[in-house]
VEXSEKOL-50834 format. One line per 2 residues: their letters; for each residue x, y, z of C-alpha. Coordinates in pm, 1 decimal. Each point is the difference from the previous one (the first is absolute). Example, Ala and Ser with C-alpha at 12.3 -4.5 7.8 and 13.67 -1.06 7.14 Angstrom:
<pts>
AS = 1230.0,-450.0,780.0 | 137.0,344.0,-66.0
</pts>
This chain:
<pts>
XX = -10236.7,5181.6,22527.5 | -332.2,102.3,-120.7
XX = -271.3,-255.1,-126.9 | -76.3,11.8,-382.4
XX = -370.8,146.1,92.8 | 186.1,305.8,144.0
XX = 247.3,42.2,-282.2 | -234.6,7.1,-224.5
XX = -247.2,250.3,255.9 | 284.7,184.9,-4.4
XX = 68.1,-4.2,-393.0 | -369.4,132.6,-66.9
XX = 62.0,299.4,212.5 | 306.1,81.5,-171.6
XX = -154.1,-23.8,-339.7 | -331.3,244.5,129.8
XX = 282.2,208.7,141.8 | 290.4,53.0,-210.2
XX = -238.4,-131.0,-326.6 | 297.2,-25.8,-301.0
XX = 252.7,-6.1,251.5 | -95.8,-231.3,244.3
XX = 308.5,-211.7,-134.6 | 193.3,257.8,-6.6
XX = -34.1,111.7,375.8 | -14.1,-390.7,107.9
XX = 354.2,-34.8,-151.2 | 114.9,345.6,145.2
XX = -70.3,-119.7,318.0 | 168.8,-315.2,-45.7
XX = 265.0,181.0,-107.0 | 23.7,238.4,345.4
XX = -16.8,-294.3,193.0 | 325.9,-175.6,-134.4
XX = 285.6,302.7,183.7 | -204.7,-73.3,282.8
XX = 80.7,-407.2,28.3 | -365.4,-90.4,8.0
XX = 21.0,-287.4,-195.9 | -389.0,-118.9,80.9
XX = -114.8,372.9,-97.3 | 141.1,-33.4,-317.4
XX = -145.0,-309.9,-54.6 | -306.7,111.1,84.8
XX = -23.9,256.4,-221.4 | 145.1,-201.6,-282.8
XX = -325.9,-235.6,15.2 | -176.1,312.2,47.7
XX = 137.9,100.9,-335.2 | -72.7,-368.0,-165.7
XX = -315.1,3.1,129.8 | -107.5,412.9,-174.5
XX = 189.4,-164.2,-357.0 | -227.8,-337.5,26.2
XX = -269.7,207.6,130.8 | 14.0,271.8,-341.2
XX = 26.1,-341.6,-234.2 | -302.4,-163.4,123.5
XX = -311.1,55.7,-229.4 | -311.7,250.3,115.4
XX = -323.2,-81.2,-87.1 | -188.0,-274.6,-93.6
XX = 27.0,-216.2,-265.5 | -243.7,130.3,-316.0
</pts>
């Protein structure tokens, strides 16, 4: 299981990569992992997901 610190590592490059669908791709490759069996793999990209969605809600910027 990967550490938080790499989730979200992982969740930056994702959004720089895939921008507007970073979510998107996280949960289609989720999604390809569950014919497969790989029950941690989905997982992991499941908080992978969580982490892009909390990621997109948090506030940029300073406070004016």
């Amino acid at each position: 299981m990967l550490s938080d610190e790499e989730i979200y590592r992982i969740a930056h490059f994702m959004m720089h990569e895939h921008g507007c669908d970073a979510e998107l791709e996280a949960v289609a490759r989720a999604d390809r992992m569950i014919p497969r069996g790989d029950r941690n793999q989905v997982l992991i990209w499941f908080r992978i997901w969580w982490t892009i969605a909390l990621m997109r809600q948090s506030p940029s910027g300073g406070a004016h």
